[in-house]
Backbone bond lengths (Angstrom), bond angles and torsions (degrees), N, CA, C in turn:
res aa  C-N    CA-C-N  psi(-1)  N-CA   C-N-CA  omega(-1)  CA-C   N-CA-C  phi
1 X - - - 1.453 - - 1.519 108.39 -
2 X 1.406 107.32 83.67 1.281 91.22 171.33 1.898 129.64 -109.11
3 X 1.082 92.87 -2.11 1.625 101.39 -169.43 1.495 92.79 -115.58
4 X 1.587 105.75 154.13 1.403 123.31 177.59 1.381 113.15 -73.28
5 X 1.452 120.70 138.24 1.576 94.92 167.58 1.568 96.27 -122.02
6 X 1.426 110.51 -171.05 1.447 109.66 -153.04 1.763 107.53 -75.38
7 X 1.317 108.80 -3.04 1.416 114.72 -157.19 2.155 101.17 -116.80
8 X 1.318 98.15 1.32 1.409 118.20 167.59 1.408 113.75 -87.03
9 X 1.777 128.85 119.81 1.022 111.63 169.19 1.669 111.11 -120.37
10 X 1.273 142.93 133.13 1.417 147.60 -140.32 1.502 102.48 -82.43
11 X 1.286 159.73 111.65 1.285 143.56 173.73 1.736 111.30 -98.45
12 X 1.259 104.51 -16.74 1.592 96.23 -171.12 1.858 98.90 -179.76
13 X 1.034 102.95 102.07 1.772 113.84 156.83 1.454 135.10 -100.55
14 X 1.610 104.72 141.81 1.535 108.70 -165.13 1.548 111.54 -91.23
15 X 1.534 135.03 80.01 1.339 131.42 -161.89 1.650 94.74 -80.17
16 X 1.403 104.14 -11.88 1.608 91.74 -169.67 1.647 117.42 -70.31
17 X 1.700 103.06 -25.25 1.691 123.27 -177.44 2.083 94.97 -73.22
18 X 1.007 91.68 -19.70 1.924 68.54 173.56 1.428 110.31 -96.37
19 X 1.380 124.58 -15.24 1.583 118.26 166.03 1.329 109.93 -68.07
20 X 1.691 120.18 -53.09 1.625 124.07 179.53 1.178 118.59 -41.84
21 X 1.828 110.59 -73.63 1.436 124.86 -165.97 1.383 105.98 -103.99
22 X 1.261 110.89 148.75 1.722 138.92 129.81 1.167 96.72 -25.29
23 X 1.542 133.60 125.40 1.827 113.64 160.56 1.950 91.44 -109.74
24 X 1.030 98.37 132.72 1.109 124.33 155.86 1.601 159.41 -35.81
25 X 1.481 90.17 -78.34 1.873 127.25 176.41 1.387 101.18 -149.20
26 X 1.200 110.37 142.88 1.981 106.10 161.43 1.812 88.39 -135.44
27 X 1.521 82.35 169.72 1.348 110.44 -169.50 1.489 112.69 -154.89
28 X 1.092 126.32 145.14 1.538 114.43 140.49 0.944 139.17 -125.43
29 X 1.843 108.13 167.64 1.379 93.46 -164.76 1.969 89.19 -151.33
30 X 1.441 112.43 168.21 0.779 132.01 154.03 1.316 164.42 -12.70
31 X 1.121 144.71 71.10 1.342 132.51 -132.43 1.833 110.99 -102.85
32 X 1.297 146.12 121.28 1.496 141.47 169.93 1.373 111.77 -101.00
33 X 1.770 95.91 110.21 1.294 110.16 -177.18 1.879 91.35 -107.41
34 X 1.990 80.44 173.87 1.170 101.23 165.08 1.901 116.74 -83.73
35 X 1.552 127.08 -154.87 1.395 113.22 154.73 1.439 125.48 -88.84
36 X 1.738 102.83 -12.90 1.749 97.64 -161.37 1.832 79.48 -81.49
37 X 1.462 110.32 -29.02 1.645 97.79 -154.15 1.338 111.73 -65.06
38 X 1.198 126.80 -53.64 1.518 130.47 163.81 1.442 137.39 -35.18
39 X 1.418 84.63 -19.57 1.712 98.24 170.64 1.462 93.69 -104.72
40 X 1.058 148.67 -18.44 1.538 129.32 134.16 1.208 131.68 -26.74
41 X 1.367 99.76 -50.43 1.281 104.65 -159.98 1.463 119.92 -72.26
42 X 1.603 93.28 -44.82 1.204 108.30 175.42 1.921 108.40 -69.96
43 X 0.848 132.96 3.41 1.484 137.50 159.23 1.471 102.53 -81.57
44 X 1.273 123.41 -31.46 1.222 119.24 176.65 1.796 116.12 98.52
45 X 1.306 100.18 1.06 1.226 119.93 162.07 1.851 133.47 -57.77
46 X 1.367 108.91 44.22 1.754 143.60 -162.88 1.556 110.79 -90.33
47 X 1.005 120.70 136.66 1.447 108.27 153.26 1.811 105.94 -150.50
48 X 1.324 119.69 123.57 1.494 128.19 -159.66 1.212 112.40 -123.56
49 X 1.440 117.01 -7.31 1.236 124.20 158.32 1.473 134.68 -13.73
50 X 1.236 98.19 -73.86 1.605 121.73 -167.67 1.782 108.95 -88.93
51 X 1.589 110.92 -11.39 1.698 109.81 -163.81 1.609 93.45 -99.55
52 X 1.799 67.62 153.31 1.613 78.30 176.80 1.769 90.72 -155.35
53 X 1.322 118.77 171.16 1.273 144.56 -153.04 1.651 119.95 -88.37
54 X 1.285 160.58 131.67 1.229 155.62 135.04 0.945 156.88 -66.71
55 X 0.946 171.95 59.64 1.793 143.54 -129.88 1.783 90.59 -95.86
56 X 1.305 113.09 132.31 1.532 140.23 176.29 1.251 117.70 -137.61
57 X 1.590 136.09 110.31 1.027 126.20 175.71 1.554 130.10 75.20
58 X 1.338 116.24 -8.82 1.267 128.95 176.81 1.475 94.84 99.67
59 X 0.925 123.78 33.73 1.769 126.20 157.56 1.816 124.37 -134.45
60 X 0.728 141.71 159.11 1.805 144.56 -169.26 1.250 94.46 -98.18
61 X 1.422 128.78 150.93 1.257 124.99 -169.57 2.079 90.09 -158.25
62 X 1.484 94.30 124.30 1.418 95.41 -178.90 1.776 97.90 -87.59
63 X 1.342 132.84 140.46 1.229 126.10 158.06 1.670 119.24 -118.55
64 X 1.117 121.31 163.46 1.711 128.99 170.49 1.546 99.77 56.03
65 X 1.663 118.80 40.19 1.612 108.59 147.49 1.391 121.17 -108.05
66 X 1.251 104.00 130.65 1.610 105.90 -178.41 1.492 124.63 -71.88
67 X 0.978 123.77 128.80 1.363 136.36 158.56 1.467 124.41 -114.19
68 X 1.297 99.98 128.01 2.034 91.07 -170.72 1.352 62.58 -89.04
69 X 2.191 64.95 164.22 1.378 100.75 172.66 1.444 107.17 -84.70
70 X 1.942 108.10 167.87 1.667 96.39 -172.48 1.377 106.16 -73.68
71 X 1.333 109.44 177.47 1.151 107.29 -169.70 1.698 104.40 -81.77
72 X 1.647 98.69 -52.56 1.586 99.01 -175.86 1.499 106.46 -95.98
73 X 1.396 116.41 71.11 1.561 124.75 172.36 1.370 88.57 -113.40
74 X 1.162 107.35 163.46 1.562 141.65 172.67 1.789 126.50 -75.57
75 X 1.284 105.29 -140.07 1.631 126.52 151.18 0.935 119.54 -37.26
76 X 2.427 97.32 -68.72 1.321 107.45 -158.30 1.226 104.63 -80.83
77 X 1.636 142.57 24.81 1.305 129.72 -171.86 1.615 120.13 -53.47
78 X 0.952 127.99 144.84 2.216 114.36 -174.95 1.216 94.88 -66.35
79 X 1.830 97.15 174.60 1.744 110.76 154.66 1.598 91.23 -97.35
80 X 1.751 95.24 141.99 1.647 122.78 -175.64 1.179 89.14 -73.59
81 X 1.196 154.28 -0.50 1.584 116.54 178.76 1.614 93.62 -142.98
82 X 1.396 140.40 28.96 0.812 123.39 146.05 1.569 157.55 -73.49
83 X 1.786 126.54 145.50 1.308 97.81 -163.68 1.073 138.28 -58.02
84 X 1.280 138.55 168.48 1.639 154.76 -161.69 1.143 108.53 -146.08
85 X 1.215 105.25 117.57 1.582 127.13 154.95 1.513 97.76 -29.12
86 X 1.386 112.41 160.58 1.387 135.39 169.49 1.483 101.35 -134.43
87 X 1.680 138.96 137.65 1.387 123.38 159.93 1.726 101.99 -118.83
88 X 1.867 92.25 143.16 1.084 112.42 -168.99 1.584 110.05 -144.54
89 X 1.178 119.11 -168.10 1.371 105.91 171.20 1.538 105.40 -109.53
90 X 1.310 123.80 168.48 0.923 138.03 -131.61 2.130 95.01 -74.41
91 X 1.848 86.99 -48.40 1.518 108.99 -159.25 1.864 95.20 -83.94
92 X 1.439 113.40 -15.40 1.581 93.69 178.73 1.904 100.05 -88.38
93 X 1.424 113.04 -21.70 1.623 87.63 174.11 1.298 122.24 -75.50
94 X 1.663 119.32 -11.69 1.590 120.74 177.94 2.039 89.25 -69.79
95 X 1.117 111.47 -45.85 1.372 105.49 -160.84 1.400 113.89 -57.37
96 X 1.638 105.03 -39.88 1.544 103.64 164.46 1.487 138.03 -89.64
97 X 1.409 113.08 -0.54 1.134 131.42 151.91 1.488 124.45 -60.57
98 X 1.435 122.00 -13.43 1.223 127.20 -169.42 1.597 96.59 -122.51
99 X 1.053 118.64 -36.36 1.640 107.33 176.03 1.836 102.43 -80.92
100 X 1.083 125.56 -7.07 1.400 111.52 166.02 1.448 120.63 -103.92
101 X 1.337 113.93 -5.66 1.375 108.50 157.16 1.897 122.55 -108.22
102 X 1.320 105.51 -14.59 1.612 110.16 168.67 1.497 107.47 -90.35
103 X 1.537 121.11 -30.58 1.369 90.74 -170.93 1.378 96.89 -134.24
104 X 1.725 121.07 47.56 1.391 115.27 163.21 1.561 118.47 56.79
105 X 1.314 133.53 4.18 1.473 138.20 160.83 1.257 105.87 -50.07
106 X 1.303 125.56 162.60 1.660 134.55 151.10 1.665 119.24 -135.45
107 X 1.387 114.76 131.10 1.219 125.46 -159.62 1.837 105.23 -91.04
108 X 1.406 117.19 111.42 1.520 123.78 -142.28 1.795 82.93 -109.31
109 X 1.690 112.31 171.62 1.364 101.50 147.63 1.640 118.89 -104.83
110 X 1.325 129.94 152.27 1.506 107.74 155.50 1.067 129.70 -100.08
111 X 1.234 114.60 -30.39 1.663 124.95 160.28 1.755 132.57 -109.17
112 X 0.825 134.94 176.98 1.145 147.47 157.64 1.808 116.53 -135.33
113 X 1.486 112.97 116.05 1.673 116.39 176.74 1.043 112.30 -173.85
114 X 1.618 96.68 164.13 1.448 106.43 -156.36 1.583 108.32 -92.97
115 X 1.348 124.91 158.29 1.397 102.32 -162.93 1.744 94.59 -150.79
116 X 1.174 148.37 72.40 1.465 145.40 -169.34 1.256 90.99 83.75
117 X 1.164 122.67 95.36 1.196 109.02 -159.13 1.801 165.85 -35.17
118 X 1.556 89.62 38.77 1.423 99.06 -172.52 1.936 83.13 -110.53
119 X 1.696 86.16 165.71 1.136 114.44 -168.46 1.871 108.30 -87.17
120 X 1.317 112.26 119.53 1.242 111.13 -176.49 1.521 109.97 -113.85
121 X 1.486 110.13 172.35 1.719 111.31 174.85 1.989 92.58 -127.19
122 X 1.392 115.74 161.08 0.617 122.49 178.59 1.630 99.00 -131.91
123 X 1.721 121.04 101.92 1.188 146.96 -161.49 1.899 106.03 -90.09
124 X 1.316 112.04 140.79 1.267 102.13 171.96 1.869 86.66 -153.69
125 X 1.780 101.72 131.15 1.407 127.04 156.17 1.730 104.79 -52.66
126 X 1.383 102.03 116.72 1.756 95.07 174.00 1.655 111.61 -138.79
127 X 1.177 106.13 174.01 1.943 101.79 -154.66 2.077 65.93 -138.49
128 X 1.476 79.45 127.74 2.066 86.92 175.38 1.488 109.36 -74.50
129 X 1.334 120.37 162.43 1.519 146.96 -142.95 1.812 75.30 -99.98
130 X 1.351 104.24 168.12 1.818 122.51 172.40 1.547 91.81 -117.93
131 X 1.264 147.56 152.91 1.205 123.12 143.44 0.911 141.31 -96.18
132 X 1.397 127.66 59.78 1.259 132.80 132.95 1.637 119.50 -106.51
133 X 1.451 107.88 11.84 1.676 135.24 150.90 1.813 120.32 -66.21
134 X 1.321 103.98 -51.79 1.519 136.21 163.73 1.973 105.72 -60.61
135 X 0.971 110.34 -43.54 1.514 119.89 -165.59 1.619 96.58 -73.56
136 X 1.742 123.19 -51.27 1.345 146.64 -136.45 2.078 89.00 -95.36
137 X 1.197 93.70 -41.44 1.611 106.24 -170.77 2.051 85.06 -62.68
138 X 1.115 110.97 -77.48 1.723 117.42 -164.66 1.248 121.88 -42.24
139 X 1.693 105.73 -36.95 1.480 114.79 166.01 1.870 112.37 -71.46
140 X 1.167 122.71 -48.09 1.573 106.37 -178.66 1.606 94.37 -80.32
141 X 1.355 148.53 -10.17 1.855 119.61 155.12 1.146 106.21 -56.14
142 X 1.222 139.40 -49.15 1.329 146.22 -136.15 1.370 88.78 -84.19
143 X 1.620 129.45 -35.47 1.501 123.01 -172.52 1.007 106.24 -74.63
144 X 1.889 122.44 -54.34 1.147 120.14 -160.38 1.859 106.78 -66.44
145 X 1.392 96.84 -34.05 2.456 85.71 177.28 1.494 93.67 -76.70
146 X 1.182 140.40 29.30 1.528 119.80 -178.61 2.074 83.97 -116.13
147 X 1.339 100.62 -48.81 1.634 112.93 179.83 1.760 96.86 -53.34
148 X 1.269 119.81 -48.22 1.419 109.41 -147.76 1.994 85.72 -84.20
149 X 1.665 105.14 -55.48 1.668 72.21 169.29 1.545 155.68 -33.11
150 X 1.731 92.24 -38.63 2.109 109.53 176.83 1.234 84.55 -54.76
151 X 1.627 147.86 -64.79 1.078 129.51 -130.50 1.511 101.43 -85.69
152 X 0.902 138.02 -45.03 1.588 151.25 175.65 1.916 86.25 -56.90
153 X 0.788 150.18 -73.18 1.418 125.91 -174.71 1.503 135.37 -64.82
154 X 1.699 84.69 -14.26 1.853 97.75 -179.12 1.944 95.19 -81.67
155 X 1.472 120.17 -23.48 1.462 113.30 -172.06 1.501 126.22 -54.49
């Protein structure tokens, strides 16, 4: 899933997972909320920063994404950073269950959005950055807006 379509709406992206990791594979998948959380979500009240993915038990398990709580919930309001189901199929969590424990990958999110209206994640297999990977990336941006400026002043 990589392109928006018109019936996709964006609630929360992880720009920080393309500085960290290599991404890999993406996928998506599924998100199991509660009711206050979804009406979070859909407020746009996200934070995807810090989460990243599991395989436990033969299920995907998103951990450390924030969700405020709603505002006008009650009692039953959730805990914001508790885990979440992920849905997938059965044979892609063995598949990523085995590349994150045989070959040291970690399964990040990059997005969070709503999509017909259920709540989706947009998952990507990633192999972590070295930093002087991180260092090498900042120096060729820095060339290419320095290149794309010459040309915008040479016009």
């Amino acid at each position: 899933m990589n392109k928006n379509t018109d019936d996709d709406k964006t609630i929360a992206v992880n720009r920080k997972a393309f500085h960290d990791y290599h991404i890999l594979e993406r996928m998506e998948a599924g998100l199991v909320l509660k009711g206050t959380e979804i009406k979070s979500v859909r407020a746009g009240q996200v934070n995807i920063r810090e989460a990243f993915a599991k395989p436990k038990d033969g299920e995907l398990w998103l951990y450390n994404a924030h969700i405020a709580p709603y505002h006008a919930g009650n009692i039953f309001n959730h805990d914001p950073i508790r885990p979440r189901k992920l849905l997938l199929h059965r044979d892609q969590i063995e598949d990523l269950a085995v590349s994150v424990n045989r070959r040291g990958y970690t399964i990040v999110p990059l997005r969070l959005y709503i999509k017909h209206h259920v709540a989706k994640v947009e998952l990507a297999l990633a192999q972590g950055k070295r930093e002087y990977d991180k260092r090498r990336a900042i120096i060729d941006r820095d060339k290419d807006r320095e290149a794309q400026r010459a040309l915008r002043r040479a016009e």
